[in-house]
N, C-alpha and C positions, 0 to 999 in steps of 0.2 A: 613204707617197708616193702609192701608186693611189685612196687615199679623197681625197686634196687635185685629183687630176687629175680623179676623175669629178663635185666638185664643181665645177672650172671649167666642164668640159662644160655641166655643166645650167644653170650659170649662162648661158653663149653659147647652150644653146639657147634659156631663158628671155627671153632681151633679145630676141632675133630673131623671138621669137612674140611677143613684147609688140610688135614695130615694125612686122610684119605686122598685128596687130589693127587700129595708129594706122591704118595705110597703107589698110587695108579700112574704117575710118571716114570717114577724109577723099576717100574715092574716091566714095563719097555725097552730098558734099556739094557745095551749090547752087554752082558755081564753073564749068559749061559744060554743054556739051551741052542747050542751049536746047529748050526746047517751042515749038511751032510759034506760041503766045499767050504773049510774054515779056511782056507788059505790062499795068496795069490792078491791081487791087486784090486781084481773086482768087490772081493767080500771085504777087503778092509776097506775101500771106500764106502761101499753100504755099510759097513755096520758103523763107520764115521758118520755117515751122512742121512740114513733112511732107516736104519734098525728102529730107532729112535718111534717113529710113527709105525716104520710095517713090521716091527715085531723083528727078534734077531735071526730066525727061522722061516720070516717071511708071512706069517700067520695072521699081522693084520692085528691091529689095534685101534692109535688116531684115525692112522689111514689104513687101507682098503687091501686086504689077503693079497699077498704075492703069488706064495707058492703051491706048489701045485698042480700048476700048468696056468694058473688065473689071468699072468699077465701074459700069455702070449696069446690066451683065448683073447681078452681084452684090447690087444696090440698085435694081432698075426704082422703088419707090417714093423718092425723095427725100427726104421726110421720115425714113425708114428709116435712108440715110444719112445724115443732119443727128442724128438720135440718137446713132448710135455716134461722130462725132466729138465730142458733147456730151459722152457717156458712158464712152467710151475701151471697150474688150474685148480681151481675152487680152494680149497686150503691146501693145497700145495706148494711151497714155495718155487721160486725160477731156482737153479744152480747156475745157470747162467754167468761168469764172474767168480763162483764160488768153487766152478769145478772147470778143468780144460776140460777140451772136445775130447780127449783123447779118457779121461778120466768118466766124463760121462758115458761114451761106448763101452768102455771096461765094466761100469757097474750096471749099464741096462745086459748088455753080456750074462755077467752072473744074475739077473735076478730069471734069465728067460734059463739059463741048463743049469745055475750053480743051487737054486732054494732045492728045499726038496720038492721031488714032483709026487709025492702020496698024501 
């Protein structure tokens, strides 16, 4: 009887870390807390493509604070950045294939004048 009880346990506590994980997902996702530039082609690819990890405001979750000024401290060259979203690093993924050239300048664009910079 105590082996059946500690298995329920682990099971409630299993469920309840799996619903915390969804809950820390979806709390990422593009659904509010607007940037100060909700509009135009750069901010709907990011919030398609990178909200997701850097928060819809740029603020940094999976991945690493945008906004700010972060990524241009981070990237003073542009091109620099325009690489790494081409090429993806550490858990970043490439867009490479997922995004044209022309789609990748538009959203490294908005993340360097469009996040907020406070």
């Amino acid at each position: 009887m105590g082996f059946k009880r500690f298995v329920n346990v682990v099971e409630v506590v299993a469920g309840v870390a799996a619903l915390v994980f969804v809950i820390a997902l979806f709390a990422n996702q593009p659904s509010g807390g607007r940037s100060s530039a909700t509009s135009g082609p750069g901010y709907d690819i990011y919030v398609a493509s990178c909200a997701r990890c850097h928060g819809v405001s740029g603020q940094g979750g999976i991945g690493p604070r945008l906004a700010g000024g972060a990524v241009v401290r981070d990237f003073p060259n542009q091109a620099d950045q325009i690489q790494l979203v081409e090429n993806g690093r550490d858990g970043m993924p490439s867009f490479r294939g997922g995004l044209t050239a022309a789609e990748i300048r538009q959203v490294v664009e908005y993340t360097r004048t469009g996040l907020k910079q406070g």
